[in-house]
C-alpha angles and dihedrals in degrees: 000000000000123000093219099129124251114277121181120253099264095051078057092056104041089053110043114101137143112304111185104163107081129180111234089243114143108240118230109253090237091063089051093047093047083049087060095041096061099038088059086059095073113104115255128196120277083002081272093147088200095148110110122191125216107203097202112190092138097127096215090054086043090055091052089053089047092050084049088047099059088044102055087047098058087051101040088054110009107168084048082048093051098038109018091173084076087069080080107070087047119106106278095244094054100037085053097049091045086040087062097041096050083048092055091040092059092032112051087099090068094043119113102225142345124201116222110210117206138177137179118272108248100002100120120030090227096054106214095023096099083036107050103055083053095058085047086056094048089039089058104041079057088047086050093045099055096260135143108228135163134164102260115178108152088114097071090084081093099041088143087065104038094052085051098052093045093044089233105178118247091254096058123070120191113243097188154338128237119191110201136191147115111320125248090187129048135255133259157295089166121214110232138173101250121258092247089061088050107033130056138185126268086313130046111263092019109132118252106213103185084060088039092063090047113101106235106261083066101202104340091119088055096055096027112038105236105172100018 
């Protein structure tokens, strides 16, 4: 396991964000095993527990993902493709998000590890609601442990072929894919609108003034020590 030492859970929360940019390093099998473990934690509808991983280290299937990955990025941004040095003159905020994602695109391959969530096809009457709680639980254990993760699925363009290659069965469909390692880049803070701009009270558009008094990073000095 790794020797990152223990955080609370919001400090969990207020620093994940997305981390793209993943060192090769193998994971120990314990780490993966506690990634599954608490994604399995989450709650699912009607308790019916259908979602399945696939844990895919195995280097020739992850250079297939990576092959799908640069495809689908070329395609997804082609003049960035084609010039990344245009990325530069972009917002910062921007250029560093699509910076990330053009690393992960040409890097999957290198990556350790990447988790394939599935679920069974109509089983649930809202797809991905019994799934997704079950990738935030995964994306902040790796946040806990020490790990880089993001949702990546540029890959699925490709999902065919994907399905195929993994042997998924006919009455499952893939919702999403996580790579997951050791981070090259830090965690958060994570920039955020402020509650007050997203939530309202009791009707949509009704001022909230408790989050209107709030200054905007909410209660990220609490759980993350700003100031101290």
């Amino acid at each position: 396991m790794s020797d990152t030492p223990p955080i609370s859970l919001f400090e969990a929360i207020y620093s994940t964000r997305a981390l793209r940019r993943l060192k090769p390093d193998p994971l120990p099998e314990d780490v993966l095993f506690q990634l599954l473990d608490a994604a399995i934690r989450a709650p699912s509808g009607q308790n019916a527990q259908d979602w399945r991983f696939i844990v895919v280290t195995d280097r020739d299937v992850m250079a297939k993902l990576g092959e799908w990955a640069n495809e689908s990025w070329s395609r997804y941004q082609p003049d960035l493709a084609e010039h990344p040095e245009k990325m530069d003159a972009l917002p910062k905020t921007q250029r560093l998000s699509l910076r990330s994602v053009e690393y992960l695109a040409l890097h999957l391959h290198e990556a350790p590890a990447v988790v394939v969530f599935c679920g069974r096809k109509g089983r649930h009457s809202s797809p991905g609601g019994s799934t997704f709680p079950a990738v935030q639980n995964l994306l902040l254990a790796a946040r806990a442990l020490g790990l880089g993760a993001s949702i990546f699925n540029l890959p699925l363009t490709h999902a065919p072929e994907l399905i195929e290659t993994l042997g998924i069965p006919d009455d499952n469909q893939v919702y999403c894919l996580v790579p997951v390692g050791y981070p090259l880049d830090k965690p958060g803070p994570v920039k955020r609108k402020p509650v007050s701009k997203v939530a309202f009270r009791n009707r949509w558009g009704e001022t909230w003034e408790h989050a209107n008094e709030q200054p905007e990073t909410g209660m990220e000095e609490k759980w993350l020590g700003k100031g101290e």
